[in-house]
C-alpha positions as CSV (number, residue, x, y, z in Angstrom):
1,X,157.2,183.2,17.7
2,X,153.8,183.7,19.6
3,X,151.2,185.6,18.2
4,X,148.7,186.9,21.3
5,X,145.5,188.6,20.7
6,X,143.3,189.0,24.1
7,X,141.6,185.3,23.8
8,X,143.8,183.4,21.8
9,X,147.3,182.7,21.1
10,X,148.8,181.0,17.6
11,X,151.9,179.5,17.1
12,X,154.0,181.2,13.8
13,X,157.4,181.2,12.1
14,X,159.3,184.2,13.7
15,X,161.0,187.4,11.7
16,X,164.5,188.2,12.9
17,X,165.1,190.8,15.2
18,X,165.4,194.3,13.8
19,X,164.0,193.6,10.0
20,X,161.4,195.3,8.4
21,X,158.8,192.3,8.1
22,X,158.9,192.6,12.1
23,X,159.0,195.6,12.5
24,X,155.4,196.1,10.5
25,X,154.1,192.8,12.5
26,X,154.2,194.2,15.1
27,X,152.9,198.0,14.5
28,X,149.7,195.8,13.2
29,X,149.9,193.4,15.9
30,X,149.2,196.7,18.1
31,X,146.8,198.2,15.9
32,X,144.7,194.6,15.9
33,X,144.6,195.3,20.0
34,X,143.6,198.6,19.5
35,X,141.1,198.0,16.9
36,X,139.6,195.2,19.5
37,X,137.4,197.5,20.7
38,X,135.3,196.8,18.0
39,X,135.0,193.2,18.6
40,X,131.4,193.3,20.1
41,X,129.4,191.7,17.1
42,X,130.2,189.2,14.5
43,X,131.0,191.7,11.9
44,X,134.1,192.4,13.5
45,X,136.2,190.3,10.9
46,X,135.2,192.4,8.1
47,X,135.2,195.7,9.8
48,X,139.2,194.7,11.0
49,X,140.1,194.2,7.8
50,X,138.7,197.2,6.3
51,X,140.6,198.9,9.4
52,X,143.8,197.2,8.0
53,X,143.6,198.6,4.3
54,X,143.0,202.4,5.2
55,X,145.6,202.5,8.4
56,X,148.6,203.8,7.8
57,X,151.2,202.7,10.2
58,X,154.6,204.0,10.1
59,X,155.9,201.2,8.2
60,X,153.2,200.8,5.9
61,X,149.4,199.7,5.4
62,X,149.0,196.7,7.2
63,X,147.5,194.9,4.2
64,X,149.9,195.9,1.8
65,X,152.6,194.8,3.5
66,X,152.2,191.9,4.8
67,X,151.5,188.3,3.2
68,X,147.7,187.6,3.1
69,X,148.5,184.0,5.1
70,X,149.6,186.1,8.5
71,X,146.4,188.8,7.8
72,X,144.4,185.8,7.1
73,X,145.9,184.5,10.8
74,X,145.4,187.5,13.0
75,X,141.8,188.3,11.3
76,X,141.1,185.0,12.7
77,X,142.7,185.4,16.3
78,X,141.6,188.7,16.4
79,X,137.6,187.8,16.1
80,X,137.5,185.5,18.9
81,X,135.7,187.0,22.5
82,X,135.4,185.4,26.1
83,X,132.6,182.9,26.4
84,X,130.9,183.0,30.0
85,X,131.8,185.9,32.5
86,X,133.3,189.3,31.4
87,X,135.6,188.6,34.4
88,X,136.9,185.9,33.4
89,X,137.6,187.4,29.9
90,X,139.2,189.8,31.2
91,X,142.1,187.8,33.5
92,X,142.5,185.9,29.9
93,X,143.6,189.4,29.1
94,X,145.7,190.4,31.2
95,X,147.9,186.9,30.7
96,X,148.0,187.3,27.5
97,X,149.2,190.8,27.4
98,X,152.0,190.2,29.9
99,X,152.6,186.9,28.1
100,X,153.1,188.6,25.0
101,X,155.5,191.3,26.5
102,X,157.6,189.2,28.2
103,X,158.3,187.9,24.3
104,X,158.9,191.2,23.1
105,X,162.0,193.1,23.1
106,X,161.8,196.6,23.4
107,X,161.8,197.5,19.6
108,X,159.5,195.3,19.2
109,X,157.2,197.0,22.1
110,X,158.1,200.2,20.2
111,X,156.4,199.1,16.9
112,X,153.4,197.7,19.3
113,X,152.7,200.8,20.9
114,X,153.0,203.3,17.6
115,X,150.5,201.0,16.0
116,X,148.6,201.2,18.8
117,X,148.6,204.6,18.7
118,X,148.2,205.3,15.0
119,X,145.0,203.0,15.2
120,X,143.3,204.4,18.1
121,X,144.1,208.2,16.4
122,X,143.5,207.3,12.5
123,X,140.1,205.1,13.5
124,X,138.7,205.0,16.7
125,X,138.6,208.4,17.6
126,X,136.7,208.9,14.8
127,X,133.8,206.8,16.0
128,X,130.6,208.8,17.0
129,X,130.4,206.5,20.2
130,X,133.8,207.1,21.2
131,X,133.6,209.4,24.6
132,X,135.9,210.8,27.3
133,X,135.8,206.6,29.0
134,X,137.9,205.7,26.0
135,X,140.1,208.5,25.6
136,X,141.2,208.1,29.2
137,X,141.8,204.6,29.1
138,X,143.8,205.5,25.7
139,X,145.9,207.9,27.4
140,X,146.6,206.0,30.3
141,X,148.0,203.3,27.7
142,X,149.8,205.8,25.8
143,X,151.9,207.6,29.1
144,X,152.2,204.0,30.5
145,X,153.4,203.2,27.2
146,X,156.1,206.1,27.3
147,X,156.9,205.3,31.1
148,X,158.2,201.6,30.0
149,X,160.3,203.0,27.4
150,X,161.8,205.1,29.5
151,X,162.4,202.5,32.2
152,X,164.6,200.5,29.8
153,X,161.5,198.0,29.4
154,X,163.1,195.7,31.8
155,X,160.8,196.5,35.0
156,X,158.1,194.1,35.5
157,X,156.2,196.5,37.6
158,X,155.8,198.9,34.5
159,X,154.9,196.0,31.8
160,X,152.1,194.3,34.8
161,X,150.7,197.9,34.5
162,X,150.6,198.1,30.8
163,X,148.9,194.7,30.7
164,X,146.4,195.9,33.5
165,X,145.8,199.0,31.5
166,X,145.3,196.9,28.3
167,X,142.8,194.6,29.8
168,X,141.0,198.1,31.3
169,X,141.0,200.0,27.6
170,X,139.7,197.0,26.3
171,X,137.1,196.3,29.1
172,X,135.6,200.5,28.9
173,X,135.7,200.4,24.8
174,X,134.1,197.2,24.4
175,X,131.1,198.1,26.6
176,X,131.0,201.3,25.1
177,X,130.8,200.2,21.1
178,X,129.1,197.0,22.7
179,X,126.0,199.7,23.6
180,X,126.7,201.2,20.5
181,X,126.0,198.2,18.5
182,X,123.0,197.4,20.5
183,X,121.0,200.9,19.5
184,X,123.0,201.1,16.0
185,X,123.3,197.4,15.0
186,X,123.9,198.3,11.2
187,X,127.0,200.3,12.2
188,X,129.1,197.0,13.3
């Protein structure tokens, strides 16, 4: 099994197909891309695992429920950001978000997108810097989201899209908590 944040990709034992353990990986794999708007300073580590112990995902809390080896894992995917050109970091993206949904199957993408979800409306909206940018790029993830459900999550066209929209949500947030962090430096 293949773990993708936006920058990096680990290598990790994989839970069968329609058991619990996976089914919580991967509500917090999508709350960890969700809560990646946040990654703009280097106190992103400890804020994502504080995110982790108040979320409540539909499975669980994130750090209740699974072993402190894979949160140990994903904190330590989850912190890295592009070097060089925001372009550039942004293609990186985009291939690993299709990457990782050509891996998933659709109950898996399921899980993914609740967490999502649940982490965007339990945290991020929440954020005094969070503006009407964000909550579009949000909802255009969340009704793409719904559209490849409904396709059968076989059509390419529909997954390309919800990588492109990934790669967007994360481009608008991170700018906008990146400017945040600039004028507010102690709230990252």
């Amino acid at each position: 099994m293949t773990i993708r944040s936006p920058y990096q990709t680990l290598h990790c034992n994989a839970y069968p197909e329609h058991c619990y353990e996976r089914e919580i990986f991967f509500e917090t794999l999508g709350a960890c891309w969700a809560l990646s708007a946040r990654n703009v300073s280097g106190m992103f580590p400890i804020q994502l695992r504080l995110d982790l112990c108040k979320i409540n995902l539909l499975y669980g809390v994130p750090s209740a429920d699974l072993p402190q080896e894979l949160l140990n894992k994903l904190t330590v995917l989850f912190q890295s950001r592009p070097a060089g050109q925001p372009a550039h970091g942004r293609s990186v993206v985009e291939t690993n978000a299709m990457a990782m949904m050509r891996e998933m199957n659709r109950a898996d993408f399921l899980s993914f997108s609740m967490g999502f979800q649940d982490a965007v409306e339990q945290v991020l909206v929440h954020a005094e810097c969070w503006d009407p940018r964000c909550q579009r790029a949000y909802m255009a993830i969340k009704f793409s989201a719904m559209s490849l459900i409904e396709q059968g999550f076989n059509s390419e066209k529909h997954r390309r899209t919800y990588a492109d929209l990934l790669s967007e949500y994360l481009n608008i947030t991170q700018s906008v908590f990146s400017s945040e962090s600039k004028t507010y430096p102690l709230n990252h």
